[in-house]
N, C-alpha and C positions, 0 to 999 in steps of 0.2 A: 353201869354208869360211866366205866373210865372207857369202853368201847363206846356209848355216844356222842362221849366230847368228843373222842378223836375222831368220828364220822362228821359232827357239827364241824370242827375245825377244816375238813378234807372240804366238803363243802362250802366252806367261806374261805375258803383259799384262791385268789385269781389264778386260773391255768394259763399259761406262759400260749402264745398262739399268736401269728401274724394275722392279718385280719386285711381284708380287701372289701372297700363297699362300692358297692355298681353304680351308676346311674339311676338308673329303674329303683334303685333303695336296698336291695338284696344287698347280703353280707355273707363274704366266705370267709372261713375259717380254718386255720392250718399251718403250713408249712411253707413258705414262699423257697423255692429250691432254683427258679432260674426267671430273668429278667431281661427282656432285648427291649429295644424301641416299640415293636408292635403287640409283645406280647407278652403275659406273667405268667409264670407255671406255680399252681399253687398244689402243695401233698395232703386235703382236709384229712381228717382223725378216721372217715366214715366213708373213705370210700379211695380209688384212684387218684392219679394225678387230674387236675384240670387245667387248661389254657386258655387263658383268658385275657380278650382281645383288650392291647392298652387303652381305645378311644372309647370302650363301653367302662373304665373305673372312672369314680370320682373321687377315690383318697383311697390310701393305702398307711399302716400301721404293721413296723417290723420289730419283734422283741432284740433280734438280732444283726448283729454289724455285719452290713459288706463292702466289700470293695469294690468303689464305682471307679468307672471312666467314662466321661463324656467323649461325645463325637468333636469337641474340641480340643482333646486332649488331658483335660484336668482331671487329677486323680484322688482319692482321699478315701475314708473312712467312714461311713455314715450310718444312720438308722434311718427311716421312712417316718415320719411321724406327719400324717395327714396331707393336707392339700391346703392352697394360700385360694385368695377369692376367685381367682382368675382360672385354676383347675390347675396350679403345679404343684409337682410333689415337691412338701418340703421333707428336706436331706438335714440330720440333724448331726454335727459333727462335733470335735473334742472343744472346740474353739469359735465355731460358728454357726449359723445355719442356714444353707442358701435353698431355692429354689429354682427348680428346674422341670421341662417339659419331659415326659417319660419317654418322645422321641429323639429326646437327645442323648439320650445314653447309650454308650456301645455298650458295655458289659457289665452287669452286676454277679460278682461272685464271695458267697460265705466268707467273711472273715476269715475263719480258718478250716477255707478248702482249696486245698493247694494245687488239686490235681482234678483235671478234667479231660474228660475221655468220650468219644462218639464210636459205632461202631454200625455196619451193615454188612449185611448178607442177601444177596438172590439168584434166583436160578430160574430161566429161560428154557424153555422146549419147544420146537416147533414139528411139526409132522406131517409129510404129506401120501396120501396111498392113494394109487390108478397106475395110470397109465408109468410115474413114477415112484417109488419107493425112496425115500429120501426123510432121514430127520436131522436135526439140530439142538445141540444142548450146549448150556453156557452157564457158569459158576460163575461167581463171583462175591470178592467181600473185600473190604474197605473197613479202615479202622486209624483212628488217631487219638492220639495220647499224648496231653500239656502239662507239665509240670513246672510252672513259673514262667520263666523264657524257656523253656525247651521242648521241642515239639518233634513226634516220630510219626508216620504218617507209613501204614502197609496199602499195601493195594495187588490182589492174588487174582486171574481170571482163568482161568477153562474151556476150551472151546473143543467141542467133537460134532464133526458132522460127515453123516452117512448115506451112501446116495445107491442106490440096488446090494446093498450090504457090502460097499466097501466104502472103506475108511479114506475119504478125503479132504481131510482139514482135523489137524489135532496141535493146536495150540496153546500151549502154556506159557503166563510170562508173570514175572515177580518183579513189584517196585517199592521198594525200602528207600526212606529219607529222613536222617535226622536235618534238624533247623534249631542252629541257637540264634534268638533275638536277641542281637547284642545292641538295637541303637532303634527303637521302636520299631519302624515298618519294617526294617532291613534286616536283613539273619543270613549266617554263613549257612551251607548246605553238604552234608555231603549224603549222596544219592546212589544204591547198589540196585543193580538190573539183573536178573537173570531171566531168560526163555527157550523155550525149546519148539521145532515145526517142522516132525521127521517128514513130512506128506512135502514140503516144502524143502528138503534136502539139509535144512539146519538144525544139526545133533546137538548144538548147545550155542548161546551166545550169552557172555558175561559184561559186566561194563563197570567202573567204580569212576565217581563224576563227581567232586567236587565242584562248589558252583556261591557264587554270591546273588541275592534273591531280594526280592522286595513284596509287601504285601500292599497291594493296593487299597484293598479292601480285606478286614478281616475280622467280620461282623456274625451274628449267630444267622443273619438274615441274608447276607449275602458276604460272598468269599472271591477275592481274586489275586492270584499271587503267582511270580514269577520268577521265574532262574535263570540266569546264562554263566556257565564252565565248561570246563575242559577235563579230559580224563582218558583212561586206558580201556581198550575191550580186547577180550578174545572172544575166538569163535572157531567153528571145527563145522564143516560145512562137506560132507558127502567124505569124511574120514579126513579132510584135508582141514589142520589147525592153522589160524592165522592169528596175529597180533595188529592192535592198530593203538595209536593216537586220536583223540575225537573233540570237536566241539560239540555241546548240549545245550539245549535249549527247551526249558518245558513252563509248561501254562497249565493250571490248576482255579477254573471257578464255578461256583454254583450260586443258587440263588432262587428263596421261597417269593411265592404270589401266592393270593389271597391265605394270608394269616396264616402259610408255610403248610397250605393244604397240595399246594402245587412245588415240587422243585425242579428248577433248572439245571444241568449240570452240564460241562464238558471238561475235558482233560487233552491234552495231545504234549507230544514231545518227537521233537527233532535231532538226529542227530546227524552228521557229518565226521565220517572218515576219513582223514589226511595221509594214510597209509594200505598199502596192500590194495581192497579193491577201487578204494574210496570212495563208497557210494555213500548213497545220504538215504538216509531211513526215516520215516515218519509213521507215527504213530497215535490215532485219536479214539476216541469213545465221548458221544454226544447223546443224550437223555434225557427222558423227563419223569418223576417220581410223580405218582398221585397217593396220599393218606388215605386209607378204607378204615384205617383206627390209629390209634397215638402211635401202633407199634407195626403195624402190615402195609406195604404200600404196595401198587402196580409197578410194574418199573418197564418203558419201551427205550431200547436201544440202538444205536446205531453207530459199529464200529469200521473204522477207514486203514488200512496200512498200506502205506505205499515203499517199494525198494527201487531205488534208481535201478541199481544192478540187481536184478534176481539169478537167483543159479540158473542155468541152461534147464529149458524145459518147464520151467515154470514164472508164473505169472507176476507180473511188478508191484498190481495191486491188487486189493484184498476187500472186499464190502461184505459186512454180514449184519442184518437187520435182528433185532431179538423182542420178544414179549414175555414178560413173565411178573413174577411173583416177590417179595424180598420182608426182610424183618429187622427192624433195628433192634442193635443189641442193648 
């Protein structure tokens, strides 16, 4: 008898669940874990994450408090509790309740989750047999990690390419950056480089780059942000070590189409040497990501380096095209 009350009671107990209902009438139930302008990622009980396009809900209902930012700026503390007649979500807060279009929001993040984190990995091959013998392989992984205002950003790639079984092109390069937001879009920077391109005569080059930065855009949906500082490199070039002074300059953005089935990327950074050779070095990687599931995308790439001064005997610029495979982590 005292095991069916406690069954009856378990049963007549509302289960805690955020709740999204469509247009079409359909109703999901679950976990709302992330929120942008175009799109709601909801965790139901009974299966994977879903995403679900913002212009197909018609209300949304959250047991739990996040922390909004509008694209105007305004910040505050809210729950979700339904839609006003016109299809805006009302935002229900300690002191008020306003209403707002779901494209207006930059960021909805859990009350208390303080720390947000992206990550990717893939890897490229290319192959060709006849008359030439020649492949191509390319590594690469990318990963960032927020923790209130402060933001660490890695980015590791690999490049080996083989043309009648010798080795010509073995490139490795490391880019490390913390970012403190100290004044919204703006944040200090400081940026560590390491790489190496024995096939290209450079046994190691280091850089430490402090730099002051602004984010133009820095949206789940799209990302644009940029840096200008100065800093120290060495480098050790055919057994010969050299020291230099630099300016820096780097640009960092990306950017989903249709409902972040597609993404855009590019990266590049410049630098300038005011000592020893003085050359100016550029460096870019330009993409496009395609979704095959939440977690596997295609990835084609196209990377450019250009060296004013190259060592004797070898080449100023650099183009390598890639196709391949990747997984978010």
């Amino acid at each position: 008898m005292k095991g069916t009350f406690i069954l009856i009671m378990m049963l007549g107990a509302p289960i805690r669940a955020d709740v999204i209902s469509m247009n079409n009438g359909d109703r999901i139930s679950g976990d709302v874990v992330k929120i942008t302008g175009d799109r709601v990622s909801i965790k139901p009980i009974y299966s994977a994450k879903i995403d679900v396009a913002s212009k197909d809900i018609a209300a949304m209902e959250t047991d739990s408090h996040f922390k909004l930012e509008l694209k105007s700026g305004e910040q505050g503390e809210y729950q979700f509790s339904g839609a006003d007649d016109i299809g805006r979500a009302i935002l229900t807060g300690e002191s008020s309740d306003i209403a707002v279009s779901l494209a207006d929001i930059r960021e909805v993040v859990e009350e208390d989750e303080r720390l947000n984190w992206d990550g990717k990995v893939s890897f490229a091959q290319t192959l060709s047999r006849g008359n030439t013998n020649s492949q191509v392989a390319n590594l690469n992984g990318s990963y960032q990690l927020r923790v209130d205002n402060h933001r660490t950003l890695f980015d590791i790639s690999a490049i080996r390419e083989e043309k009648e079984s010798d080795r010509i092109k073995e490139l490795d390069r490391l880019n490390v950056s913390y970012n403190w937001l100290y004044n919204n879009a703006w944040f200090f920077a400081i940026n560590l480089t390491a790489e190496r391109n024995p096939v290209a005569l450079l046994d190691y080059r280091t850089s430490v780059n402090p730099s002051i930065g602004y984010d133009v855009w820095d949206e789940p949906t799209i990302t644009l942000s940029m840096q200008l500082g100065a800093g120290y490199q060495e480098e050790q070039i055919a057994n010969a070590t050299g020291t230099s002074s630099l300016i820096d300059w780097r640009l960092r953005y990306k950017q989903g189409f249709r409902d972040g089935v597609f993404e855009l990327f590019h990266n590049h950074q410049i630098h300038q040497n005011l000592q020893g050779r003085e050359n100016l070095v550029f460096n870019s990687v330009t993409g496009l990501r395609y979704d095959i599931t939440d977690d596997i995308y295609l990835n084609i790439q196209l990377r450019y380096d250009i060296d004013s001064e190259p060592v004797r005997g070898t080449d100023n610029e650099d183009l390598t095209f890639l196709f391949g495979a990747g997984i978010d982590l």
